[in-house]
PDB file with one MODEL, atoms N, CA, C and O in Angstrom:
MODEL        1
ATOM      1  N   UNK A   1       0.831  -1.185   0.000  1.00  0.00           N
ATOM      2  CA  UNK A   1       0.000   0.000   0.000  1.00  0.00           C
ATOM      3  C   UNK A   1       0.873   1.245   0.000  1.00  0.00           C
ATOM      4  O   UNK A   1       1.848   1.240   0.751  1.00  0.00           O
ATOM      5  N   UNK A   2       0.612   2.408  -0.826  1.00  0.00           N
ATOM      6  CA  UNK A   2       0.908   3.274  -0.552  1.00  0.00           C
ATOM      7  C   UNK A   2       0.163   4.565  -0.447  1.00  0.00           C
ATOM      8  O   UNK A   2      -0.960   4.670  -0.939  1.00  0.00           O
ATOM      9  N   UNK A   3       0.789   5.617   0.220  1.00  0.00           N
ATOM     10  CA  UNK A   3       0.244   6.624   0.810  1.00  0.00           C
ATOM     11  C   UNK A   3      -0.102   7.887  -0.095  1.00  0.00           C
ATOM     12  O   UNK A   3       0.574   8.891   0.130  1.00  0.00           O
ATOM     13  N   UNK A   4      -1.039   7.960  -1.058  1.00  0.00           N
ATOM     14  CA  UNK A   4      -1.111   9.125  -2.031  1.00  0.00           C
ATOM     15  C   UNK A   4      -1.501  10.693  -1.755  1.00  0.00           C
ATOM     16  O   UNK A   4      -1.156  11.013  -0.618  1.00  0.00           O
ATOM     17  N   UNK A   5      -1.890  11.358  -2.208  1.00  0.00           N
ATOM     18  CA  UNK A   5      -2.436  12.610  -2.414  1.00  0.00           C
ATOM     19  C   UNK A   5      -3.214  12.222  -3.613  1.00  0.00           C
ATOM     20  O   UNK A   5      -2.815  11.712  -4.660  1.00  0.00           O
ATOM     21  N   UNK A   6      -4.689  12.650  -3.157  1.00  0.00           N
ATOM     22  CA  UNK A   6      -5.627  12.792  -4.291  1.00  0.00           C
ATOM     23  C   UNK A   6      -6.104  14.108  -4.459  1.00  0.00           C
ATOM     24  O   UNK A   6      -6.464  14.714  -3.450  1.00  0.00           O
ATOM     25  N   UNK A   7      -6.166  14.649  -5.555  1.00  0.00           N
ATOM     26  CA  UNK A   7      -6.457  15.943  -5.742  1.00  0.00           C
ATOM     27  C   UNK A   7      -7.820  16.037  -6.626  1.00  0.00           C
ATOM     28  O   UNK A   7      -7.707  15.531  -7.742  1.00  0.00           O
ATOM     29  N   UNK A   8      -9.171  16.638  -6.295  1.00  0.00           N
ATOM     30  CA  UNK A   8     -10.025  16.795  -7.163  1.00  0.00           C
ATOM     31  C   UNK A   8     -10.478  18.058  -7.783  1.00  0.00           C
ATOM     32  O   UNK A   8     -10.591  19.164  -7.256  1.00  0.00           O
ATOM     33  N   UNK A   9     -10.746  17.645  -9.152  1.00  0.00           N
ATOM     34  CA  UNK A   9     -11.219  19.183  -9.920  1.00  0.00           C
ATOM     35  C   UNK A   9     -13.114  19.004  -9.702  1.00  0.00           C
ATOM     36  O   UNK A   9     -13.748  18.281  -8.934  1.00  0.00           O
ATOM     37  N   UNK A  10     -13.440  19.708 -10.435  1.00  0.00           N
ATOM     38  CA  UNK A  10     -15.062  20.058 -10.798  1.00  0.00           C
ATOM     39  C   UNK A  10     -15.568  19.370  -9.929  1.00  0.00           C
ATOM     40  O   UNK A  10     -15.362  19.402  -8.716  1.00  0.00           O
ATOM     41  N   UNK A  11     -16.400  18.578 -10.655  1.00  0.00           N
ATOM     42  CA  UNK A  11     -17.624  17.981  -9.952  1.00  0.00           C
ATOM     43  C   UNK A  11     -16.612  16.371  -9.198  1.00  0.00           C
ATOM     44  O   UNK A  11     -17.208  15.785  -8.294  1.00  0.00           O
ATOM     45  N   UNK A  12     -15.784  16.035  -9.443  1.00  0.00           N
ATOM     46  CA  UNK A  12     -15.154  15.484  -7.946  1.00  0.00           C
ATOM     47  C   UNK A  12     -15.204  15.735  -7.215  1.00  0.00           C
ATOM     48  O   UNK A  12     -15.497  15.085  -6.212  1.00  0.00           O
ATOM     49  N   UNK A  13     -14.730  17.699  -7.396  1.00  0.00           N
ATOM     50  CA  UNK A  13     -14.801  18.682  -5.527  1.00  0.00           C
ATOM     51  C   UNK A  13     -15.946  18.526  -5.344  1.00  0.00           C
ATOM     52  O   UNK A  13     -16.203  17.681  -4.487  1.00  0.00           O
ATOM     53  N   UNK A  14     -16.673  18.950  -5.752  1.00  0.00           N
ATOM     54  CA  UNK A  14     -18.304  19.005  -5.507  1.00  0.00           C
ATOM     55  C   UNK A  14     -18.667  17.556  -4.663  1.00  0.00           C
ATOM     56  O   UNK A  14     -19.366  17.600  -3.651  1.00  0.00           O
ATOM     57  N   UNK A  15     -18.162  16.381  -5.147  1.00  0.00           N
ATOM     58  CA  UNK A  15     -19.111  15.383  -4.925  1.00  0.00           C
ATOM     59  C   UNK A  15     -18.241  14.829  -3.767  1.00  0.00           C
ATOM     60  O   UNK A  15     -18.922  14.005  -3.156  1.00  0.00           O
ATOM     61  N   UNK A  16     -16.929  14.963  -3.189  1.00  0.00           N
ATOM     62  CA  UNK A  16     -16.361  15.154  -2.142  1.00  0.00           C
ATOM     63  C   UNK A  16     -16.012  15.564  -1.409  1.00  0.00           C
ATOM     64  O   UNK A  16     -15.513  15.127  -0.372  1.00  0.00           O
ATOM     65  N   UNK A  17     -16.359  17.382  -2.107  1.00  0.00           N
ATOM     66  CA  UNK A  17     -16.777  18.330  -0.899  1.00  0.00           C
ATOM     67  C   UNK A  17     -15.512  18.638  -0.348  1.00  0.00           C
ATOM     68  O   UNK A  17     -15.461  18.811   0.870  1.00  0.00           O
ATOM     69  N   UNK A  18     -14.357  18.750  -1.106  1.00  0.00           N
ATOM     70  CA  UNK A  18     -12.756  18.573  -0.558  1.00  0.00           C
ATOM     71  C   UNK A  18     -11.848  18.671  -2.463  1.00  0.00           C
ATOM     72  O   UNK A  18     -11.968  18.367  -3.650  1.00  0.00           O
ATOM     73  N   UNK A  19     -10.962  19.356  -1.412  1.00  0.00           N
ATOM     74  CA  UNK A  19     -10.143  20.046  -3.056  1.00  0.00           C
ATOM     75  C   UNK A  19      -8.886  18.621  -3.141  1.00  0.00           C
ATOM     76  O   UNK A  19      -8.248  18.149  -4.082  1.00  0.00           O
ATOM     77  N   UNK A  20      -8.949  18.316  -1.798  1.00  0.00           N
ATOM     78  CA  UNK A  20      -7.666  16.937  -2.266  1.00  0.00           C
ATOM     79  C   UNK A  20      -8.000  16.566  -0.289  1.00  0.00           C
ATOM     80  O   UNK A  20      -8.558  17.089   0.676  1.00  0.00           O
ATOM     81  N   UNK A  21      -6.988  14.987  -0.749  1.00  0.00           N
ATOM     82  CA  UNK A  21      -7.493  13.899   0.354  1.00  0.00           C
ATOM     83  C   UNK A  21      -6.144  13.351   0.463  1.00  0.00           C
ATOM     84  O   UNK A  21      -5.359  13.697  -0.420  1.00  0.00           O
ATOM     85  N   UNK A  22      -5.646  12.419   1.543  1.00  0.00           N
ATOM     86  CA  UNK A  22      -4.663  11.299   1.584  1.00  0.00           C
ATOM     87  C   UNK A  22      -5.382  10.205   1.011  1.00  0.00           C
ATOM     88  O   UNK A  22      -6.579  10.340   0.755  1.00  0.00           O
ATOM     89  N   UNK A  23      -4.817   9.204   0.797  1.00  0.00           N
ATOM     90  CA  UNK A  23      -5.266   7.915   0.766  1.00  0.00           C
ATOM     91  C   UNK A  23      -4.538   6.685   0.759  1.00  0.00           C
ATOM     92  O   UNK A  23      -3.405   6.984   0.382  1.00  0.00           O
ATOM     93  N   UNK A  24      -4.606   5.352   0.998  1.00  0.00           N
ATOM     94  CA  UNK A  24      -3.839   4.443   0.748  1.00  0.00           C
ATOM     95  C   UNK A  24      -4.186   3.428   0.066  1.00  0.00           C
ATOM     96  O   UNK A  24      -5.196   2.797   0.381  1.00  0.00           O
ATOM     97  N   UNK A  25      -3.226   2.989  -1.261  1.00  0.00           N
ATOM     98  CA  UNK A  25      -3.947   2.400  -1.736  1.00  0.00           C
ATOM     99  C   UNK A  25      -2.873   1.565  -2.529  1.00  0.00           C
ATOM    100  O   UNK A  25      -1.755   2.071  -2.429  1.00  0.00           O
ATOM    101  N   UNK A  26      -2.923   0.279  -3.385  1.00  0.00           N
ATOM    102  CA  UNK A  26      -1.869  -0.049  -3.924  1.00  0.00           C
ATOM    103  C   UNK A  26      -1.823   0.376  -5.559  1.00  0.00           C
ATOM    104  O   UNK A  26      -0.804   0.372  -6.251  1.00  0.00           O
ATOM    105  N   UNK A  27      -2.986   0.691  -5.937  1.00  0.00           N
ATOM    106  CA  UNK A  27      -3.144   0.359  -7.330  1.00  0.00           C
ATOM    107  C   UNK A  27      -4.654   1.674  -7.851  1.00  0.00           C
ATOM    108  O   UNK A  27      -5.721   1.510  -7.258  1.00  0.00           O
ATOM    109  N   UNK A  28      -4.583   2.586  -8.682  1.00  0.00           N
ATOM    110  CA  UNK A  28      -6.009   3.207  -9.076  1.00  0.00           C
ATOM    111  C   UNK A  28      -6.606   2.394  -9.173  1.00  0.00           C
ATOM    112  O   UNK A  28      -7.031   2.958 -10.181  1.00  0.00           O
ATOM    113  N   UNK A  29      -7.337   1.199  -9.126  1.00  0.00           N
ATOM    114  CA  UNK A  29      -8.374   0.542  -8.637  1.00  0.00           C
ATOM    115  C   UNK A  29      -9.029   0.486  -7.668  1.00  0.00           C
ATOM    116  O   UNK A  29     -10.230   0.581  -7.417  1.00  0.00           O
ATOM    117  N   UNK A  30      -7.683   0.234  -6.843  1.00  0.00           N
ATOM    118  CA  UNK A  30      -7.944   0.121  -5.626  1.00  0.00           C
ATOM    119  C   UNK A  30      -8.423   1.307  -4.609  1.00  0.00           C
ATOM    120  O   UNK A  30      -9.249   1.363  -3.699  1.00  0.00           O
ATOM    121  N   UNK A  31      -7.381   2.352  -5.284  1.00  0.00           N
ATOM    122  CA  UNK A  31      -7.793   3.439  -4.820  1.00  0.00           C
ATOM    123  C   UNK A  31      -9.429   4.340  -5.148  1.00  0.00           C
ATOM    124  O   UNK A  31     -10.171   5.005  -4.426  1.00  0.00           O
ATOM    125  N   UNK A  32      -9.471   3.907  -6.706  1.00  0.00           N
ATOM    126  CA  UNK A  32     -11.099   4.321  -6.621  1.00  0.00           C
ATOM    127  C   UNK A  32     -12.410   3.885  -5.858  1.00  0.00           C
ATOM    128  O   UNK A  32     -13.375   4.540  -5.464  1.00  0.00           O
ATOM    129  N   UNK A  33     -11.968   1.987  -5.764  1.00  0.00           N
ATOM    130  CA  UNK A  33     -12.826   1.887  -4.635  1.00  0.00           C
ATOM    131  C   UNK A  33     -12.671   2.625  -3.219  1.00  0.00           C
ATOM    132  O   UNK A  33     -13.755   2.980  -2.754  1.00  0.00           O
ATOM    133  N   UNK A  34     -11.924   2.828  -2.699  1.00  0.00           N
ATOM    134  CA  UNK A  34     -11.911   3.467  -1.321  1.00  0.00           C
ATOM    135  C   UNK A  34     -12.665   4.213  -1.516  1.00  0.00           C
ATOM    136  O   UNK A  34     -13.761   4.100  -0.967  1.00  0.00           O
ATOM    137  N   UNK A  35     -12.295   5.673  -2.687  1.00  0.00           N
ATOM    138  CA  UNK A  35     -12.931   6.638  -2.587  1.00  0.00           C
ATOM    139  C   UNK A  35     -14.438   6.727  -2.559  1.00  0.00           C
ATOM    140  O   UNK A  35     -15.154   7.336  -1.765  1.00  0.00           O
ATOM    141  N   UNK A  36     -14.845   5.789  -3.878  1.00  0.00           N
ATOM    142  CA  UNK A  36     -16.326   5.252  -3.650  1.00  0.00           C
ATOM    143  C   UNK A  36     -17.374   5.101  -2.020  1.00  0.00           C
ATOM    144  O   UNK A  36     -18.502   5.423  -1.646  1.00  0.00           O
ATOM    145  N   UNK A  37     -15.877   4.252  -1.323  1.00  0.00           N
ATOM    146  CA  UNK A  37     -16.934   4.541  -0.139  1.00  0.00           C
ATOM    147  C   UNK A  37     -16.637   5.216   0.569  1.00  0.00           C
ATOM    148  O   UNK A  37     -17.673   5.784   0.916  1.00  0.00           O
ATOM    149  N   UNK A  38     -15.596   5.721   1.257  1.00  0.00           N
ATOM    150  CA  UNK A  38     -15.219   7.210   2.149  1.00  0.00           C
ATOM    151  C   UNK A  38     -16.278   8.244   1.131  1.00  0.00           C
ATOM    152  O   UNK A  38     -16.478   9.243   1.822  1.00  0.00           O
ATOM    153  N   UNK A  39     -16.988   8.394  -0.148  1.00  0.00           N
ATOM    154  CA  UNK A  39     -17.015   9.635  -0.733  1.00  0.00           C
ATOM    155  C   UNK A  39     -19.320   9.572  -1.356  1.00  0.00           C
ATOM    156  O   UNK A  39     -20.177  10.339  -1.796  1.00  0.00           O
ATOM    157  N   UNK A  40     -19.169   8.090  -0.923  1.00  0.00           N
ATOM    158  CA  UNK A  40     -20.661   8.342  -0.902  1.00  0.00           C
ATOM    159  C   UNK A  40     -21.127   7.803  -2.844  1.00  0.00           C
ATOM    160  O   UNK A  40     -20.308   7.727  -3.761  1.00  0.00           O
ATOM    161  N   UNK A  41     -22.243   7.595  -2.915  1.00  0.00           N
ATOM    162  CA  UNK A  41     -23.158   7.359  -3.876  1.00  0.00           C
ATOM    163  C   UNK A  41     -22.696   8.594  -5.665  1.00  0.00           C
ATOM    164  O   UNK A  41     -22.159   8.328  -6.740  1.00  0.00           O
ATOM    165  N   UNK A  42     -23.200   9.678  -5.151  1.00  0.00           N
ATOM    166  CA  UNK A  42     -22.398  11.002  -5.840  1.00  0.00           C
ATOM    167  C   UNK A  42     -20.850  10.802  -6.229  1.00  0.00           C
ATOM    168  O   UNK A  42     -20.812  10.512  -7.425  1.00  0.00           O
ATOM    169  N   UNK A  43     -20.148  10.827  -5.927  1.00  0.00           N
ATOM    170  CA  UNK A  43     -18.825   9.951  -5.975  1.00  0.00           C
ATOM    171  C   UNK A  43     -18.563   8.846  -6.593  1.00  0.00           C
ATOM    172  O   UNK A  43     -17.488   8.721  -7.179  1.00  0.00           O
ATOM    173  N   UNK A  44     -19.570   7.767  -6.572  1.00  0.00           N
ATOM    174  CA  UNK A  44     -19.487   6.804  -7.329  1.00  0.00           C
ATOM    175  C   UNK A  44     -20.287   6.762  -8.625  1.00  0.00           C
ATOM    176  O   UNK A  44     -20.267   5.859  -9.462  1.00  0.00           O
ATOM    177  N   UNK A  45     -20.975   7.864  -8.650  1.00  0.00           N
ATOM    178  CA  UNK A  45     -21.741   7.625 -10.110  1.00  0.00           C
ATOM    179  C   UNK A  45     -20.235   8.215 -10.671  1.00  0.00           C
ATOM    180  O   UNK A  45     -19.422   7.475 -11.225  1.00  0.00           O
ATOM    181  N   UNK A  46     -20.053   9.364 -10.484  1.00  0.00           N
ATOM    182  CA  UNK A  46     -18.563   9.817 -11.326  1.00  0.00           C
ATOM    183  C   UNK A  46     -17.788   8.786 -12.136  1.00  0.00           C
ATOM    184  O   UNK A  46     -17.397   8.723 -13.302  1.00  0.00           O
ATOM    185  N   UNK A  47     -17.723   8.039 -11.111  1.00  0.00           N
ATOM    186  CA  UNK A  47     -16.459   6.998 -11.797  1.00  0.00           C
ATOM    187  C   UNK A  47     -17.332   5.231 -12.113  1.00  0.00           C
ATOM    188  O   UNK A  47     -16.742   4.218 -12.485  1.00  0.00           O
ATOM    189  N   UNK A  48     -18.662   5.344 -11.850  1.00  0.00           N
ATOM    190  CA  UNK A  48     -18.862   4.109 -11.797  1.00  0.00           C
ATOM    191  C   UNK A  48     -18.737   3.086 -13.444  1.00  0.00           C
ATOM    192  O   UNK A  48     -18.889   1.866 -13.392  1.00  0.00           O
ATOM    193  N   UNK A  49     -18.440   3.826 -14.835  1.00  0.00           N
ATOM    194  CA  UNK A  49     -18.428   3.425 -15.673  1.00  0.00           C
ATOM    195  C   UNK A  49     -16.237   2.941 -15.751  1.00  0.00           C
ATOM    196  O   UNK A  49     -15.654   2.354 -16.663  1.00  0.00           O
ATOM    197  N   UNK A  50     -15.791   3.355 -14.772  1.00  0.00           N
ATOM    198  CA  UNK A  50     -14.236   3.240 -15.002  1.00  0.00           C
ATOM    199  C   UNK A  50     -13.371   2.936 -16.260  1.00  0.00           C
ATOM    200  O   UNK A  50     -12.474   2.095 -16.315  1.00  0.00           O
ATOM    201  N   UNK A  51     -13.801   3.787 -17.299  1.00  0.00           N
ATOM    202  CA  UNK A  51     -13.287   3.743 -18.541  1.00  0.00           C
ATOM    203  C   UNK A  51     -12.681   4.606 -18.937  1.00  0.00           C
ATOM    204  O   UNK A  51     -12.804   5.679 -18.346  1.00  0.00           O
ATOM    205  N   UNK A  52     -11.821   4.528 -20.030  1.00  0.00           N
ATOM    206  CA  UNK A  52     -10.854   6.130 -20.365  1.00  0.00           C
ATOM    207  C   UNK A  52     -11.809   7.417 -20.598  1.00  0.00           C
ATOM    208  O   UNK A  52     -11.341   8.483 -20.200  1.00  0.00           O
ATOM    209  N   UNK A  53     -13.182   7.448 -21.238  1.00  0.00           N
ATOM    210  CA  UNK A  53     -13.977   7.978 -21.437  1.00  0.00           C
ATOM    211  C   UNK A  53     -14.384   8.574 -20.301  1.00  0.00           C
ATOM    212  O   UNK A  53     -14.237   9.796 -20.269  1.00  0.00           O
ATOM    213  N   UNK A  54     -14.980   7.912 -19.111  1.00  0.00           N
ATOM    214  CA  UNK A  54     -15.442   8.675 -18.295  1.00  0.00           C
ATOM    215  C   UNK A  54     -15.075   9.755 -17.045  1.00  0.00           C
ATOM    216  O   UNK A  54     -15.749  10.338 -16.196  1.00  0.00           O
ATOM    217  N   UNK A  55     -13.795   9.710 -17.354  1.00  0.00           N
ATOM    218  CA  UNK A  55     -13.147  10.900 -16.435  1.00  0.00           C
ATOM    219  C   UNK A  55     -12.160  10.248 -16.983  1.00  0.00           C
ATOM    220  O   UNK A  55     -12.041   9.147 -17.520  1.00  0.00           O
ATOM    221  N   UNK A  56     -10.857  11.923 -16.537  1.00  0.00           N
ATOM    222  CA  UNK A  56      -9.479  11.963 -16.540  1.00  0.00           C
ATOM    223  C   UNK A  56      -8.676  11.972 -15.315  1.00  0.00           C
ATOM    224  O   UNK A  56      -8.937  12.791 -14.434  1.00  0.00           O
ATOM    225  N   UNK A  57      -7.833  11.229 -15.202  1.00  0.00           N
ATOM    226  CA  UNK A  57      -7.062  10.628 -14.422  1.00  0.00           C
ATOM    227  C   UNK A  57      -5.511  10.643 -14.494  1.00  0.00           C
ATOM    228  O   UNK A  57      -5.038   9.728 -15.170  1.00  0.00           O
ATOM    229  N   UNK A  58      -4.618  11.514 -13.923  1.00  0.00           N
ATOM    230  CA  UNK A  58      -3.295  11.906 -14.096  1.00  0.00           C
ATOM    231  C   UNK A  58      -2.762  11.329 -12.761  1.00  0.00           C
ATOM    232  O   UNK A  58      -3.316  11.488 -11.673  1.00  0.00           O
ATOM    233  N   UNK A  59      -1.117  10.337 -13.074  1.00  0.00           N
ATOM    234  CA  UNK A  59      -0.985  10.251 -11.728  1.00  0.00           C
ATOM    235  C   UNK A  59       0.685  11.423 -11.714  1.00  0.00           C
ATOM    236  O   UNK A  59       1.452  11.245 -12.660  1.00  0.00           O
ATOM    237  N   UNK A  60       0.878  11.950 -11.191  1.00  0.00           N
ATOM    238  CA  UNK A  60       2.321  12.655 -11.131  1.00  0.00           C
ATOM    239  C   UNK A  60       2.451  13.506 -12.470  1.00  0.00           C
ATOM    240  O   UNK A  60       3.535  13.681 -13.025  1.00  0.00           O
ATOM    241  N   UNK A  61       0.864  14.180 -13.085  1.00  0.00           N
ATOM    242  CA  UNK A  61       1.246  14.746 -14.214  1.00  0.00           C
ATOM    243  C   UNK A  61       1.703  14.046 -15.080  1.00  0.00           C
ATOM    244  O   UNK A  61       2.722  14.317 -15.715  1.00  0.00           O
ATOM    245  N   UNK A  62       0.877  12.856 -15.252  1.00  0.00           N
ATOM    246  CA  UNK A  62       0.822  11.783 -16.251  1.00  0.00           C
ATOM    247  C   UNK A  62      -0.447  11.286 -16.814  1.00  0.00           C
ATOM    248  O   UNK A  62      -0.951  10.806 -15.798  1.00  0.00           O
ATOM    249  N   UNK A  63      -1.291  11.086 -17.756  1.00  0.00           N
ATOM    250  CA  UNK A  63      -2.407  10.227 -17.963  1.00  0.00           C
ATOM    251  C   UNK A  63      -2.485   8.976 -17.771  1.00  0.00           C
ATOM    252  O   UNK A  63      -1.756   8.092 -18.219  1.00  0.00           O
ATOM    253  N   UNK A  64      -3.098   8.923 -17.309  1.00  0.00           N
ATOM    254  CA  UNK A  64      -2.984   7.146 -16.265  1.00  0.00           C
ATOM    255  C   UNK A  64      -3.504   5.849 -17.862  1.00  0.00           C
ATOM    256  O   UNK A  64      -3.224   4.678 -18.116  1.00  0.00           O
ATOM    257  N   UNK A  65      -4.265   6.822 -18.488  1.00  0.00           N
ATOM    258  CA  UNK A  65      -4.321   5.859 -19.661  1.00  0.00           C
ATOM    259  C   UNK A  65      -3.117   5.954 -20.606  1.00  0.00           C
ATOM    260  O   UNK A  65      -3.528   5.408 -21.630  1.00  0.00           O
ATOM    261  N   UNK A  66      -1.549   6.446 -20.875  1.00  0.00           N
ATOM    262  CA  UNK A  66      -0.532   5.959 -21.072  1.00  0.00           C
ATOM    263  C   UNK A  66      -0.156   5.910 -20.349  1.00  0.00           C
ATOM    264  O   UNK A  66       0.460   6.974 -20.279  1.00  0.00           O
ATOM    265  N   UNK A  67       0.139   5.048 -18.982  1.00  0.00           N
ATOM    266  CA  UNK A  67       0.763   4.170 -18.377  1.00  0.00           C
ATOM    267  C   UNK A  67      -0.175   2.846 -17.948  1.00  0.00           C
ATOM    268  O   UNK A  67      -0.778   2.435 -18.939  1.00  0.00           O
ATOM    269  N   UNK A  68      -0.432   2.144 -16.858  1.00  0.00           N
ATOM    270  CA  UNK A  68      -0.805   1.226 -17.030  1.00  0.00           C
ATOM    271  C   UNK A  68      -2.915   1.026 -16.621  1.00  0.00           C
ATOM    272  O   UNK A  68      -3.625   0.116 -16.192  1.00  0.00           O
ATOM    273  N   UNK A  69      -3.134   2.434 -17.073  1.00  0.00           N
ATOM    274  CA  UNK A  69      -4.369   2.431 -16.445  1.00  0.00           C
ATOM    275  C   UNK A  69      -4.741   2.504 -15.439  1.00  0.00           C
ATOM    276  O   UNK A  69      -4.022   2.921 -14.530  1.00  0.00           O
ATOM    277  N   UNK A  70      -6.032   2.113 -15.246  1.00  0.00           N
ATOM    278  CA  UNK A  70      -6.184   1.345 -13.771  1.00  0.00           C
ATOM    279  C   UNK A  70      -5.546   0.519 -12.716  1.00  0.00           C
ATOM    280  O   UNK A  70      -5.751   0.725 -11.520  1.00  0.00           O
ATOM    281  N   UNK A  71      -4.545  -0.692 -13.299  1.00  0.00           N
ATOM    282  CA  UNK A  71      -3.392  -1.161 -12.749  1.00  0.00           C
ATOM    283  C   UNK A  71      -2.565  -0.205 -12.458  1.00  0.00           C
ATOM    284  O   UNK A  71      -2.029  -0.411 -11.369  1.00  0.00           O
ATOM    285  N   UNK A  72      -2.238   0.734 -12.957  1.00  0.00           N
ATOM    286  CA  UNK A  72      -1.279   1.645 -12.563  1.00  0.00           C
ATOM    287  C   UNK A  72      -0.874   1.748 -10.710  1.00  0.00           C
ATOM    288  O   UNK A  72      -1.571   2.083  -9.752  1.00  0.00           O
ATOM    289  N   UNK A  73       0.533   1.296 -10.813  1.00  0.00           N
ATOM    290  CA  UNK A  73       0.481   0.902  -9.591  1.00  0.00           C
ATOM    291  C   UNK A  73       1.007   2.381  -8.858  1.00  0.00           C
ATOM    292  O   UNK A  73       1.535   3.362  -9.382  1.00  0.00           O
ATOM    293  N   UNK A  74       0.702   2.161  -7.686  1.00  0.00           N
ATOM    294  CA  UNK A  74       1.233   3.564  -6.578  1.00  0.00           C
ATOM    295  C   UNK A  74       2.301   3.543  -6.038  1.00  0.00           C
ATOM    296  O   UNK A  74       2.869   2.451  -6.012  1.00  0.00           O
ATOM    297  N   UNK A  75       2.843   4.490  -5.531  1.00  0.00           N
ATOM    298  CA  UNK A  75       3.871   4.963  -5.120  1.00  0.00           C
ATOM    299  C   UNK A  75       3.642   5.656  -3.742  1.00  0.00           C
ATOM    300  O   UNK A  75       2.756   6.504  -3.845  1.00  0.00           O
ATOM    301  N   UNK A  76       4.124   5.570  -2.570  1.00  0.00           N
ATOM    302  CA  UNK A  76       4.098   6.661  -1.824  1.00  0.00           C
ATOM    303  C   UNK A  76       4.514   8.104  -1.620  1.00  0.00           C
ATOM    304  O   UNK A  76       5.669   8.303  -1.244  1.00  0.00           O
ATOM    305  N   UNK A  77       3.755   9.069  -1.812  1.00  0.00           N
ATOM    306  CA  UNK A  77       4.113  10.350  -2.543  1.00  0.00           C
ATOM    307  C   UNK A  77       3.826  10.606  -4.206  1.00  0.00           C
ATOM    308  O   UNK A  77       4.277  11.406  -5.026  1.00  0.00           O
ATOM    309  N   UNK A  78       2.974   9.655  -4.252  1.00  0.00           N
ATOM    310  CA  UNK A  78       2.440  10.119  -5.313  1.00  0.00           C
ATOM    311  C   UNK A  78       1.147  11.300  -5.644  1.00  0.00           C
ATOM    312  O   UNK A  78       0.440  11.645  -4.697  1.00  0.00           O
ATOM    313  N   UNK A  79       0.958  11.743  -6.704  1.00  0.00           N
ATOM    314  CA  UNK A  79       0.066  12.872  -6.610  1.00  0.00           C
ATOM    315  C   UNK A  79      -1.055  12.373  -7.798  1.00  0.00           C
ATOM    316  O   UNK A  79      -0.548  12.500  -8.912  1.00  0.00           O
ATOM    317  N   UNK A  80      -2.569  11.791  -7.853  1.00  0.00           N
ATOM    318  CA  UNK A  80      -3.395  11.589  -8.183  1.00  0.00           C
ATOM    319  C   UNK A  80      -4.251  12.726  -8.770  1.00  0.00           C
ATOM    320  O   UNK A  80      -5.046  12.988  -7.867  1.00  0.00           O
ATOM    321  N   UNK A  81      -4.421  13.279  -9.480  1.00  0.00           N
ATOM    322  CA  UNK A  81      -5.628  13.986 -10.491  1.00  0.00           C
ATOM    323  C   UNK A  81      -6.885  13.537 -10.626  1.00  0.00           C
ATOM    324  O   UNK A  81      -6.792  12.472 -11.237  1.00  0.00           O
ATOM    325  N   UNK A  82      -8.429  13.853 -10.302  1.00  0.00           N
ATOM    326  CA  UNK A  82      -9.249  13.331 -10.832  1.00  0.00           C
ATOM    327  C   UNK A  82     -10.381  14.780 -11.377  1.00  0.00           C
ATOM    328  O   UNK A  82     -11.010  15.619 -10.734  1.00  0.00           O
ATOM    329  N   UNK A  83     -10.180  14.458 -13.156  1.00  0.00           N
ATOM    330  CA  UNK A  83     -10.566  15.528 -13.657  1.00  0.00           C
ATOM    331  C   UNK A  83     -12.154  14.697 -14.345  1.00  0.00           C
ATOM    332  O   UNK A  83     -12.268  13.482 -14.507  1.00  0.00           O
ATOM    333  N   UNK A  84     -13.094  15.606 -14.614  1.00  0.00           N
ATOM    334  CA  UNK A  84     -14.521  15.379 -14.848  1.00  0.00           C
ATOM    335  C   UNK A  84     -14.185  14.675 -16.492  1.00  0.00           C
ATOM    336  O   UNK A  84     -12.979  14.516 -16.676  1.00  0.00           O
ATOM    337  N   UNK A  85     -15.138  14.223 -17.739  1.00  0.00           N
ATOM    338  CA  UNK A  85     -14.604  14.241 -18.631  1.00  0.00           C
ATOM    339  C   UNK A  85     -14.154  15.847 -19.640  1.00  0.00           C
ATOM    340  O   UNK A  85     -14.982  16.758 -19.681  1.00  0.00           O
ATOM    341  N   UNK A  86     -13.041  15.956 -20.241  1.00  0.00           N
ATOM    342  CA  UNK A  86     -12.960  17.264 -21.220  1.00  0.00           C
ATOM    343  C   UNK A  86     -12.981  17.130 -22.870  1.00  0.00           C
ATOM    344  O   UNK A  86     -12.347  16.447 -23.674  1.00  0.00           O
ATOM    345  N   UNK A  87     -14.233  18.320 -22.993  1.00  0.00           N
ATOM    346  CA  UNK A  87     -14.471  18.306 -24.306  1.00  0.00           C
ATOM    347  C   UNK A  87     -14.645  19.742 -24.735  1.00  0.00           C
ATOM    348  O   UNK A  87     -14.993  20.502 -23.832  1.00  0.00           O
ATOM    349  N   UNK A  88     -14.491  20.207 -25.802  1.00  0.00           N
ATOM    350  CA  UNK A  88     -14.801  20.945 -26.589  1.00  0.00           C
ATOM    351  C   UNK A  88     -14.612  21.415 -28.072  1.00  0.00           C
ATOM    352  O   UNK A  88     -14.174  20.442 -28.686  1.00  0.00           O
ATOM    353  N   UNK A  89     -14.711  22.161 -28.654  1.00  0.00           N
ATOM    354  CA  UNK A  89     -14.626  22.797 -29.989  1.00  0.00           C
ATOM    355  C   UNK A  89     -14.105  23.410 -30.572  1.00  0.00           C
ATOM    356  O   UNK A  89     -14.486  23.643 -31.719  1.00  0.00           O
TER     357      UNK A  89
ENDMDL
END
């Protein structure tokens, strides 16, 4: 397990009510479940589709979808991103 920093934008803050969190976790999997339940129903609709599509996910100023995804394993002192999805024109 390791000891992260999660940081949330938009409607993450909103739905956790918190601009960033600790957490421990071994793996973004793992770590999204936690958050799911420390963060309530609202929280889990966000992420409940866990696909590249449905939110953005940076770990250390990285996109977690070029590196290993969801497996993407943790680090202690690592710094987690969870951005809403981004689109525009």
């Amino acid at each position: 397990m390791a000891n992260v920093t999660v940081r949330f934008f938009a409607t993450f803050r909103e739905a956790s009510g918190c601009e960033d969190a600790s957490a421990d976790a071994s793996d973004l999997s793992d770590l999204l479940s936690l958050l799911t339940v420390r963060y309530g129903e609202r929280f889990t609709r966000l992420v409940r589709n866990r696909s590249a599509d449905s939110f953005v996910v940076l770990v250390n100023g990285r996109n977690a979808g070029q590196l290993q995804g969801l497996g993407t394993v943790l680090r202690d002192g690592d710094e987690v991103s969870l951005f809403p999805p981004i689109s525009g024109g």
